[in-house]
C-alpha positions in Angstrom: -6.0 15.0 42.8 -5.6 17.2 46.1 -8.1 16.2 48.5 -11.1 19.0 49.4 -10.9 21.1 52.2 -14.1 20.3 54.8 -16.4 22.7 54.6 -17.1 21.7 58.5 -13.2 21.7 59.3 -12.5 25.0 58.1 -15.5 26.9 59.9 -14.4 25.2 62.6 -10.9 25.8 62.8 -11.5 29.8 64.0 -12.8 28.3 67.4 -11.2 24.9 68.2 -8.9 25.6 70.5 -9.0 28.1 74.1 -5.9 29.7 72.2 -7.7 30.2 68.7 -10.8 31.8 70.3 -8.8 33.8 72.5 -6.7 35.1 69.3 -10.4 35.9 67.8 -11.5 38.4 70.9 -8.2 39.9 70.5 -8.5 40.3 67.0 -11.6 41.4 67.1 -10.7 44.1 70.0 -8.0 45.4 67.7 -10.5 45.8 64.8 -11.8 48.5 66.6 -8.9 50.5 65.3 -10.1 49.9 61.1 -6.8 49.9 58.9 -4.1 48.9 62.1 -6.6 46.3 62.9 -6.9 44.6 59.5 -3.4 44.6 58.8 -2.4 43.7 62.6 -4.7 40.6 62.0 -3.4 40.1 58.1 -0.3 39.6 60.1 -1.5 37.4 62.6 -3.1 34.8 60.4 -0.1 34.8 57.9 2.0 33.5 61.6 -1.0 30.7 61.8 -1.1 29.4 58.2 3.0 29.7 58.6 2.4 26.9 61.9 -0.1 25.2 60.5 1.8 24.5 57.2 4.4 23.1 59.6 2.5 21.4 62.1 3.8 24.0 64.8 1.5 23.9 67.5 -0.3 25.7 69.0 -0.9 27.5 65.8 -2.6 30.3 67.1 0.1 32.0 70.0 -1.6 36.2 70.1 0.2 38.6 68.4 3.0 39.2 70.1 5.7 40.8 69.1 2.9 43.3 67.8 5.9 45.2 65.8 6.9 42.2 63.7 3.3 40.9 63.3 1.9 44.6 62.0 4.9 44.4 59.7 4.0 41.3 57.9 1.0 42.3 57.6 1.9 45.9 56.1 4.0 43.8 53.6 1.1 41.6 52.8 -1.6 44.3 52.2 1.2 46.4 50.3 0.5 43.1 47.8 -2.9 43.0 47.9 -2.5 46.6 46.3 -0.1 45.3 44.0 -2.3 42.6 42.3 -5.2 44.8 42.0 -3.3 47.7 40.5 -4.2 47.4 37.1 -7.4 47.4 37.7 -7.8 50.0 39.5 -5.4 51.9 36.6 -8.1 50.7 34.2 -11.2 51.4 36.2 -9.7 54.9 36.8 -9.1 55.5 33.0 -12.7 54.0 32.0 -13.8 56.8 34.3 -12.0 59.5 33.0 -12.5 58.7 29.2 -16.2 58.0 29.9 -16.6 61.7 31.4 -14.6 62.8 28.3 -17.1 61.5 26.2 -15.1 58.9 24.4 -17.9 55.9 25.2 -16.4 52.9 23.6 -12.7 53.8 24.8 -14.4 53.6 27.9 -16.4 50.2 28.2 -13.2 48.8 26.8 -11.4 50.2 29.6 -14.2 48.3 32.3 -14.2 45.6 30.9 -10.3 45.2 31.1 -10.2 46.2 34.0 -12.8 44.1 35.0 -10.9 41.3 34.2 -7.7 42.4 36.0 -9.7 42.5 39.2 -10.9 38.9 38.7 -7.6 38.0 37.7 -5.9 39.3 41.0 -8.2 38.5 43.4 -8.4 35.0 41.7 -4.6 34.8 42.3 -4.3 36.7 45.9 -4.9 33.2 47.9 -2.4 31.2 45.8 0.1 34.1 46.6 -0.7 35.0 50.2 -0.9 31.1 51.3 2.6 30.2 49.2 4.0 33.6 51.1 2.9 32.6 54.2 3.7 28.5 54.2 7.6 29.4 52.9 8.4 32.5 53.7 9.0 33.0 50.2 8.3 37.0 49.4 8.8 36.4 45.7 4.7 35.6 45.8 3.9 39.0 47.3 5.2 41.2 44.1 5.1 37.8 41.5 1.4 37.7 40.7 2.2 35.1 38.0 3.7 33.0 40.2 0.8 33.1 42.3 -1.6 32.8 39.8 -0.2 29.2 38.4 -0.6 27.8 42.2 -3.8 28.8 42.2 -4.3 27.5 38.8 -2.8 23.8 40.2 -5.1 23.9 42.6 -7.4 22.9 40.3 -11.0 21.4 42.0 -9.7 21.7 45.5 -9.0 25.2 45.1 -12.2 26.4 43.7 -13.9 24.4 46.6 -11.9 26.3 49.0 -13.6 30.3 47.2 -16.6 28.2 48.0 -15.9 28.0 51.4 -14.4 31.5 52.0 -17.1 32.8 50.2 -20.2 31.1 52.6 -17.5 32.3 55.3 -17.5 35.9 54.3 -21.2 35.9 53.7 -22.1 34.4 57.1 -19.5 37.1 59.2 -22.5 40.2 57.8 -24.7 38.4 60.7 -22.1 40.0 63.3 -24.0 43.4 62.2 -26.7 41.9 64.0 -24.8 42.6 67.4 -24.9 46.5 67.8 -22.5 46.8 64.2 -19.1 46.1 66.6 -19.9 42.1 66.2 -19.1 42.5 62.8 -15.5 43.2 63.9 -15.5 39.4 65.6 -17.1 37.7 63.1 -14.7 39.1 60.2 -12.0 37.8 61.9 -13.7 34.5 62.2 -14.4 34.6 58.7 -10.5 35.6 57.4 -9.3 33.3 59.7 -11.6 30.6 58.0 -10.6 31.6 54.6 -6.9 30.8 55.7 -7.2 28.3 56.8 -9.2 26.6 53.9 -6.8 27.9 50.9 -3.8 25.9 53.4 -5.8 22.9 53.4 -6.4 23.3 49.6 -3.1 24.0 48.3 -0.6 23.2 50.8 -1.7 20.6 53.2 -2.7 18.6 51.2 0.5 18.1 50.0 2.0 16.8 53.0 2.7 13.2 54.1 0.0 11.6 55.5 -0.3 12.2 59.5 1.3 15.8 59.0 0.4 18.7 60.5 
């Protein structure tokens, strides 16, 4: 049985540290930018789940070399287009045969599609955090191999959607602060979301005292 990631540890984790909250202004600032920004910090929290699966410390160490770090991200939202490709094959088709008339063709299409989407996004953690922890690309274009570590998981897993989805919910209170403290709080929110899928299927496979 893998332990449950705290729900208290892993909103914490984002701010813990003078280094992780500095990491968050910057990744916040760089937001600014939209699609750099995301994959810049993409990059940036695969480096910290990478350290924090090996008890590296300090985990969070800014985003230097910017190069490498937009790189890694770049491969790692190249992925995230990879697992949800069929659906959006199938969501494209539904649409088409639906404006063509042919109804049923249609719903079966959405509803296939549908499922892809779950299917990927239900896998993308097990993937990304197994990527990130070993280095291992194989995760980043193998979304069966990423769906069976999700899938052994098991409880501890499911816990952690729990927490990344309160996470993800909370970080819409940043629109509160002028719109821009949205770009903050996301960052808090992904870097939560991290750091709870580590705790749920990697950490907690570590000897005891480790990281």
């Amino acid at each position: 049985m893998r332990d449950r990631p705290g729900f208290r540890e892993c909103l914490t984790f984002p701010l813990a540290t003078p280094e992780a909250r500095r990491d968050l202004l910057v990744g916040g600032t760089v937001m600014f930018t939209l699609l750099i920004g995301w994959i810049l910090n993409l990059g940036h929290r695969l480096d910290v789940v990478h350290r924090l699966c090996h008890g590296d410390r300090p985990y969070h160490r800014g985003f230097a070399p910017w190069g490498r770090t937009f790189v890694r991200g770049l491969k790692a939202f190249t992925a995230i287009a990879t697992y949800l490709c069929p659906a959006a094959l199938f969501g494209t088709s539904a649409f088409l045969l639906g404006r063509a008339g042919a109804a049923f063709t249609s719903t079966a299409c959405w509803i296939v599609g549908a499922l892809f989407f779950v299917w990927g996004v239900y896998s993308l953690p097990g993937g990304m955090t197994y990527n990130a922890a070993y280095d291992d690309i194989t995760y980043l274009y193998r979304p069966d191999k990423a769906f069976r570590r999700a899938l052994a998981g098991g409880a501890a897993y499911g816990w952690a959607w729990v927490i990344a989805c309160s996470a993800m919910s909370l970080s819409f209170l940043g629109l509160l602060g002028l719109g821009v403290g949205f770009f903050y709080t996301s960052v808090w929110a992904w870097t939560v979301v991290g750091y709870a899928f580590s705790r749920a299927l990697v950490l907690s496979d570590l000897p005891a005292g480790k990281p």
